[in-house]
KEFI-232394 format. One record per residue (C-alpha): x, y negated, z; residue in one letter. Coordinates in steps of 0.25 Angstrom, whole numbers, plus 5000, padded with zeros to 4 digits. Example, Ala and Ser with C-alpha at 12.3 -4.5 7.8 and 13.67 -1.06 7.14 Angstrom:
<figus>
504950185031a505550045029s
</figus>
This chain:
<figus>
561651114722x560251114721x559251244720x558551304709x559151354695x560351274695x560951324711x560851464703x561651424692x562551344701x562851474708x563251534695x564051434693x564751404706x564951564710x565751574695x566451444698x566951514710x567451624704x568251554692x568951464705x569151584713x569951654701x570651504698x571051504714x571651634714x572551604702x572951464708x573251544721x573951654715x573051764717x572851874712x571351914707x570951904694x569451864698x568451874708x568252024708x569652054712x569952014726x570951944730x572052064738x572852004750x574351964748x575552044752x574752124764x573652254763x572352204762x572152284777x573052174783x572552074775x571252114783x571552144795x572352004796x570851944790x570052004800x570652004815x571251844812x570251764819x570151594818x569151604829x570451684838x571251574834x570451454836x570051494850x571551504852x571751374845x570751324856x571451384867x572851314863x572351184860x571851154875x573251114878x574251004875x575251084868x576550974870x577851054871x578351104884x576951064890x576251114899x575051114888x576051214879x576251314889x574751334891x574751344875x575951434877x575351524887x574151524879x574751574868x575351684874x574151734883x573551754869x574751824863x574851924875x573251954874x573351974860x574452074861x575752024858x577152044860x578351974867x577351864872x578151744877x578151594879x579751564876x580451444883x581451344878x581951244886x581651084883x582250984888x582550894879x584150924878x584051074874x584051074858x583451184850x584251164837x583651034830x582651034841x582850934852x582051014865x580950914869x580650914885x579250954886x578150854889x576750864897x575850764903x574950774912x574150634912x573950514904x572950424901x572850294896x571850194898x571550054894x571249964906x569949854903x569549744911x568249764912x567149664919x566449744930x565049714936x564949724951x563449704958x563549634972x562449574982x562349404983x561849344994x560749214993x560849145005x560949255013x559549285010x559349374997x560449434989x560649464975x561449554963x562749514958x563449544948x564949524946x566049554935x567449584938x568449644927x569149744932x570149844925x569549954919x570250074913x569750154902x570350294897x571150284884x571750424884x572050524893x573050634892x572150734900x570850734889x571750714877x573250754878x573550694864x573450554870x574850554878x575950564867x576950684869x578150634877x577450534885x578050494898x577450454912x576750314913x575850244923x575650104914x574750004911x575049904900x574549814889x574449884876x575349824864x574849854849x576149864840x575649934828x576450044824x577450014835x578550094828x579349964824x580049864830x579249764822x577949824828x578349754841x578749624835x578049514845x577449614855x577849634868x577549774871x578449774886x577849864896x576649884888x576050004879x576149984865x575050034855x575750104844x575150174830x576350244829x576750394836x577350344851x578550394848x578950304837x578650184846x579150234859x580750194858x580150054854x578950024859x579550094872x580950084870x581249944865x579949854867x579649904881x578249954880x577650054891x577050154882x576350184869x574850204863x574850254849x573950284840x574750364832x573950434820x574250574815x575050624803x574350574789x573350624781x572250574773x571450564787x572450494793x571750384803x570550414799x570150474814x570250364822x569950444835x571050544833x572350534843x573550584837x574750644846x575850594850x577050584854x578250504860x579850554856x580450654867x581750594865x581450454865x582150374878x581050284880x579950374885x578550324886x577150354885x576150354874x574650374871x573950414859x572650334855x571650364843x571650264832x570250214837x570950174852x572150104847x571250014835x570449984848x571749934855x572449854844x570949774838x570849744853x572649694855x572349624843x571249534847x572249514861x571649594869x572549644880x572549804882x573049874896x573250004895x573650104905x574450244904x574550354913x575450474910x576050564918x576850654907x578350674904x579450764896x580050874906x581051004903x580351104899x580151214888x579651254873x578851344874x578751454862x577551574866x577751684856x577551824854x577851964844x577052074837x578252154836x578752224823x578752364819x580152384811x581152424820x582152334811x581152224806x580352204819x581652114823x581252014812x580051924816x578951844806x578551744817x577251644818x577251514823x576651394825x576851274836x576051274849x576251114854x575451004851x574450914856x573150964862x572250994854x573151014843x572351134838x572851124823x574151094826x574451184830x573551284840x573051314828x574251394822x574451424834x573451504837x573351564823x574851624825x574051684839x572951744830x574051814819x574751854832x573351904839x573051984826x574252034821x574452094833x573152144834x573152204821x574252284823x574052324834x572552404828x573552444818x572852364808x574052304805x575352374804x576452304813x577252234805x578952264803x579352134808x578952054823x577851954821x578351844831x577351714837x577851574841x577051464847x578151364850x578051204852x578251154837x579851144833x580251144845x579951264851x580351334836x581651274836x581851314851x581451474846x582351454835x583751374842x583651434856x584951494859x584951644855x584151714868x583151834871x582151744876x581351794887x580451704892x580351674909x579551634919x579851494923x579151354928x579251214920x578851114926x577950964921x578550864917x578550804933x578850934941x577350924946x576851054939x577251184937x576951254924x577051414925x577651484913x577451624908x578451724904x578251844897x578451914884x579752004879x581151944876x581251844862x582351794855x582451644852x583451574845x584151624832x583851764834x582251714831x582751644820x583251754812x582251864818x580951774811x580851804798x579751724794x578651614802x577451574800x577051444806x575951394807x575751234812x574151194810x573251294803x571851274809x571351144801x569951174798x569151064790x569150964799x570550934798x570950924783x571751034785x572451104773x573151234776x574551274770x575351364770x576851274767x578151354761x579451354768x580551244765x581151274749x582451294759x581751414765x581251504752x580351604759x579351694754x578551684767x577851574761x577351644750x576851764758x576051654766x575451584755x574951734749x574151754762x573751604762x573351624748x572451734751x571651644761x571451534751x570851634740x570051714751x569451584758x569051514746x568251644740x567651654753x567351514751x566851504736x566251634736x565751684751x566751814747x568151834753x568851984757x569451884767x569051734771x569451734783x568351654787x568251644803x567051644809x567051514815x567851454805x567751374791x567451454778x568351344771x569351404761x571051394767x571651334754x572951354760x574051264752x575551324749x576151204753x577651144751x578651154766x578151054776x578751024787x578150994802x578051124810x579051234814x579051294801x580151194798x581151244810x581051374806x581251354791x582451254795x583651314789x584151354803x583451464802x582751494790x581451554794x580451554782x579051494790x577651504784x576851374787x575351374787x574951234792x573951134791x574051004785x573550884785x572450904799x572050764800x571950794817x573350844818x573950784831x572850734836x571650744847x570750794835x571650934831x570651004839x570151164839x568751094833x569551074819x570151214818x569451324808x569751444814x569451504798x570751444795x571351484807x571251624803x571551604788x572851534793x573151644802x572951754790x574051684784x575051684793x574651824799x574751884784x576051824781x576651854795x576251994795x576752024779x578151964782x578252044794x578052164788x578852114775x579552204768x580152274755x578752324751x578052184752x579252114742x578552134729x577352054735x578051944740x579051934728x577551914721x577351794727x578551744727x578451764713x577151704713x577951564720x578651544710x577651524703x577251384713x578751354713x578751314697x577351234700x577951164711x579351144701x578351094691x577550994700x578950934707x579650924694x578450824689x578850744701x580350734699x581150644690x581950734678x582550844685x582850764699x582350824713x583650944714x583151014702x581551084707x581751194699x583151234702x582751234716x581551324714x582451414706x583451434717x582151424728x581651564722x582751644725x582751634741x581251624739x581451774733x582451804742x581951764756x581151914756x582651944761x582351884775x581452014776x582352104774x581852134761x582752154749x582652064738x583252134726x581652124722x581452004721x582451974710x581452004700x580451904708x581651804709x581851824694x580251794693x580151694702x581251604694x580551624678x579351564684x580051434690x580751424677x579551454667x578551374677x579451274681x580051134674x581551164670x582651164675x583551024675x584951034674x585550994689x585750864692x586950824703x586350694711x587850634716x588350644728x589150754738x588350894730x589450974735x589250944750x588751074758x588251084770x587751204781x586951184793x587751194806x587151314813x587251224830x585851164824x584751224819x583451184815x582751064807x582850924811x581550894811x581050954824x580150914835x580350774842x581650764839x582450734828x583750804827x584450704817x584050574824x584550634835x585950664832x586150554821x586350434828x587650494836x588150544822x588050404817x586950464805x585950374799x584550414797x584950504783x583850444772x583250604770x582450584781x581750474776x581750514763x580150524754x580450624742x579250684731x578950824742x579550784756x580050684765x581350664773x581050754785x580850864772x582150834765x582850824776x582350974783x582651044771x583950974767x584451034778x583951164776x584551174763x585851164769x586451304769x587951284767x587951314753x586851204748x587751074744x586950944746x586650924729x585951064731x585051024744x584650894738x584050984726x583451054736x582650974743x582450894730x581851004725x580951034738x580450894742x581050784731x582250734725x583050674737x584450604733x585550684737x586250574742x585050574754x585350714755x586650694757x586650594768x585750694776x586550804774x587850724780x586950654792x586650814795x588050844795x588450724803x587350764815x588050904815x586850994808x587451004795x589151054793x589751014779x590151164771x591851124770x
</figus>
């Protein structure tokens, strides 16, 4: 706006605009202040730890951290990890922590850790791929004239040329994970997607390297396999968004399938390089190309660092609230994920520190730390066979025997296994959480899985809300008790989302019904550079590395002291939820046909009683909440739609089924698929779930949480309601066929 009269009377009117959006925001996020004069009091814990937590978290900490991990190519087993790994660790022993070790688990590519297929670990130590160009040379020689002067002359020769394309040791991202030795020069084939058999029609790809758009690994076993092709170039582009492409510069990661018999090798190029390559094959120019790559799968081990801050109750200190995050990936891979990564350090470094001062008091129950390899390395702490796990010197090896790789020992004796299971009380996992502008990122904080009622979620989305208020105060007005502003950060406020369960990162292993651990998500999404050259320390804010950090801190430190005295607060929110639940009723019921879809509201109503209940996993009694429960129901039914009367869909209702207790774990793990493999020898098809587009989910959804509704007491009309209800109405007769494949691959028993 322009100067004079008219900026003052703006000003009026902007800082009263303010205000009336400021109150209109702390209705819509349930707070509590009835205007600006009051201000907004922290949830669930004394403003002194709300403080405390405020001043000490720092994003600049966090992101020099982050800086420090994304040097190194994080693939599992590699040799990358374990510098990661010891990195890790070294920080948690400066900063003070307990029972500081780097666990092993042994992968080989035989061993199983329930659903989990180990995976051999890989590392590489060259590649590089170039194209070679016959190039016309100018050569100057002396001419003789008759033996009596001589002259310059200038001659032409073409001579092979090579000019660098990638290379391994400036850009790891290039060589796709899994790749294989190779010493090969070849003609370069385009075949479009290169995922079908039609793809090849008319080509001849024999002993030549195929450029694909697809990921290498759904090329390999036919480009490879059948057609005969030497290796692969892709130019694969990262998950979609609505900036997918648009970078034609960015190279996405990788990856070939561990399993697959016909091993191989494969470059990653940017959009730019392989539109170069396919204009220039498709005016007939001939392209050679050469690969070199010395890289290979070899035995080895996961690797999982982690680390305490012991509990005070003699009683309750044997019950753990854990933090997680995963620690591989492709370097840089700063958002995902040495971003949470590095934030689950900070909580650890201050926590720790502010007990220590006595600024904090040290919580009842054991504050636990887990930097594993994603999925994997959960499912290995999680399945291991049942062991005191102390952690000993020994020496892995490269993948050809030609170097040694030290490993370090150290910290006091931890339990893996099912023990860990049922010790951990509650996780909070965070996977990508340092997005700043650059990135589109948008920060949620995502419920559990409506098979794994928890009040956790709530308790995350108090603190989260609090950051929301506090930052865009800070932002309208230039005023905020806390904004956690870092210095070197953005000013930007959070606007964290409450989001519906997604799956994608270990969250889903320990919410799986094998072990029913409630798991507070804060992630990212969308980041248009996730998986690529250009998730680089550059597009981290370390203000939302701290606000991200708060969250988790506020939440892990409240359930680990939970107890009797903090019910009334949470049965308050959980109060308040049920609030969202009759909006969310309201919303899906306008998307269904009649009453169809397992009945939303009958769900929700019986949702809310374990939703009350789960305070039990605390140890806290919950003859309280009954009232709450009574609450939480009259506001469904006086907010919500109606009941329908219930509607039988055909079919075998009455057949029920329980989980056989030989396999734990979802079946949706990392690089391998646990019903594909074990299908085909029990003559299964392919069941329709998996491929299966409702209203709220996809197949990969239904099917995870079909199987986790499984309880022995469930019948198959009742699941199909169920997951009806959470992602849209499925026939049961889908439902059923899944249900009996399971059984036929052994992970489901029929209850006689």
């Amino acid at each position: 706006m322009r100067g004079g009269v008219g900026e003052q009377i703006g000003e009026g009117f902007r800082e009263g605009f303010v205000k009336k959006l400021l109150i209109v925001m702390v209705m819509v996020w349930g707070g509590v202040c009835a205007g600006e004069a009051r201000a907004q009091k922290p949830p669930l814990l004394p403003e002194k730890d709300v403080a405390a937590l405020a001043n000490e978290l720092s994003g600049e900490t966090t992101k020099r951290n982050l800086e420090g991990i994304a040097r190194f190519h994080r693939q599992r087993g590699s040799r990358g990890f374990h510098e990661a790994a010891e990195l890790v660790a070294e920080r948690l022993r400066a900063y003070g922590l307990s029972d500081v070790a780097i666990l092993q688990f042994p992968a080989d590519g035989k061993i199983f850790y329930g659903t989990q297929r180990s995976r051999p670990a890989w590392d590489a130590e060259k590649a590089e791929l170039s194209e070679i160009r016959a190039e016309l040379v100018a050569y100057r020689s002396k001419v003789s004239n008759n033996g009596v002067t001589s002259i310059d002359a200038m001659h032409f020769i073409k001579e092979a040329r090579n000019r660098l394309l990638a290379s391994y040791e400036a850009e790891p991202i290039v060589l796709a994970e899994d790749s294989e030795s190779a010493d090969v020069t070849a003609e370069l084939v385009d075949v479009g997607e290169g995922a079908k058999e039609s793809d090849y029609d008319g080509k001849d790809v024999k002993g030549k390297i195929v450029l694909v758009s697809a990921q290498p690994g759904a090329v390999q076993d036919l480009a490879v396999g059948k057609f005969g092709a030497a290796g692969i170039v892709s130019y694969a582009q990262n998950q979609k968004t609505a900036w997918w492409g648009e970078d034609e510069n960015l190279i996405r990661w990788g990856h070939l399938e561990t399993f697959s018999e016909h091993k191989t090798f494969a470059f990653m190029v940017s959009l730019k390089t392989a539109r170069g390559f396919r204009e220039r094959l498709a005016k007939g120019e001939k392209i050679m190309l050469h690969a070199l790559v010395k890289a290979g799968q070899h035995a080895g081990n996961y690797e999982v660092v982690t680390a305490t801050i012991p509990g005070a109750d003699a009683k309750l200190k044997e019950e753990e609230i854990a933090f997680s995050c995963h620690l591989d990936h492709q370097r840089p891979g700063a958002n995902d994920n040495a971003s949470g990564c590095v934030t689950i350090l900070e909580v650890a470094r201050t926590l720790q520190k502010l007990i220590g001062e006595g600024k904090l008091a040290r919580p009842a129950r054991t504050i636990r730390f887990y930097w594993p390899p994603e999925i994997e390395g959960t499912m290995a702490l999680l399945t291991s066979p049942p062991r005191t796990y102390k952690m000993e010197l020994d020496t892995r090896r490269s993948f050809d025997g030609s170097i040694p790789l030290p490993q370090s020992g150290g910290g006091s004796l931890t339990q893996t296994g099912p023990a860990l299971a049922k010790r951990v009380k509650a996780v909070i996992h965070m996977d990508m959480v340092g997005g700043g502008p650059e990135t589109k990122a948008v920060f949620h904080v995502t419920r559990g899985p409506m098979s794994l009622p928890s009040f956790v979620h709530d308790v995350a989305w108090a603190f989260a809300e609090f950051v929301n208020e506090e930052s865009y105060k800070f932002v309208a007005t230039g005023k905020a008790d806390y904004p956690m502003v870092a210095p070197e950060g953005g000013k930007e406020p959070l606007r964290a989302e409450y989001s519906a369960y997604t799956m994608g990162s270990d969250h889903d292993v320990y919410q799986d019904s094998s072990f029913g651990i409630p798991a507070i998500y804060l992630n990212d999404w969308p980041d248009r550079y996730i998986h690529t050259n250009f998730d680089t320390a550059a597009n981290i804010d370390p203000t939302k590395l701290k606000r991200a950090a708060f969250i988790g801190a506020a939440s892990g430190y409240f359930l680990a002291g939970f107890g009797p005295t903090d019910l009334p607060a949470v049965l308050a929110l959980l109060e308040q939820d049920s609030l969202r639940l009759a909006e969310q009723i309201k919303s899906q019921r306008r998307q269904l046909n009649g009453c169809d879809g397992g009945e939303v509201q009958r769900f929700q109503q019986s949702y809310i009683r374990p939703l009350a209940w789960s305070v039990s996993r605390f140890d806290v009694p919950i003859d309280k909440a009954v009232p709450t429960l009574a609450k939480m129901g009259q506001n469904i039914d006086r907010n919500g739609e109606g009941m329908c009367g219930y509607i039988i869909t055909g079919g075998g209702v009455a057949e029920i089924y329980r989980r056989s207790p030989n396999v734990k774990g979802p079946l949706a793990v990392f690089g391998y698929d646990y019903f594909a493999g074990h299908a085909k020898a029990a003559g299964v098809v392919t069941p329709k779930l998996l491929s299966y587009e409702g209203l709220w989910g996809a197949g990969e959804e239904y099917a995870y949480e079909v199987l986790n509704f499984v309880d022995g007491k469930r019948n198959v009309q009742e699941i199909r309601d169920a997951v009806s209800a959470e992602y849209g109405p499925v026939p049961l007769e889908i439902v059923e066929e899944y249900l009996r494949a399971l059984e036929k691959i052994g992970l489901l028993e029929m209850v006689k």
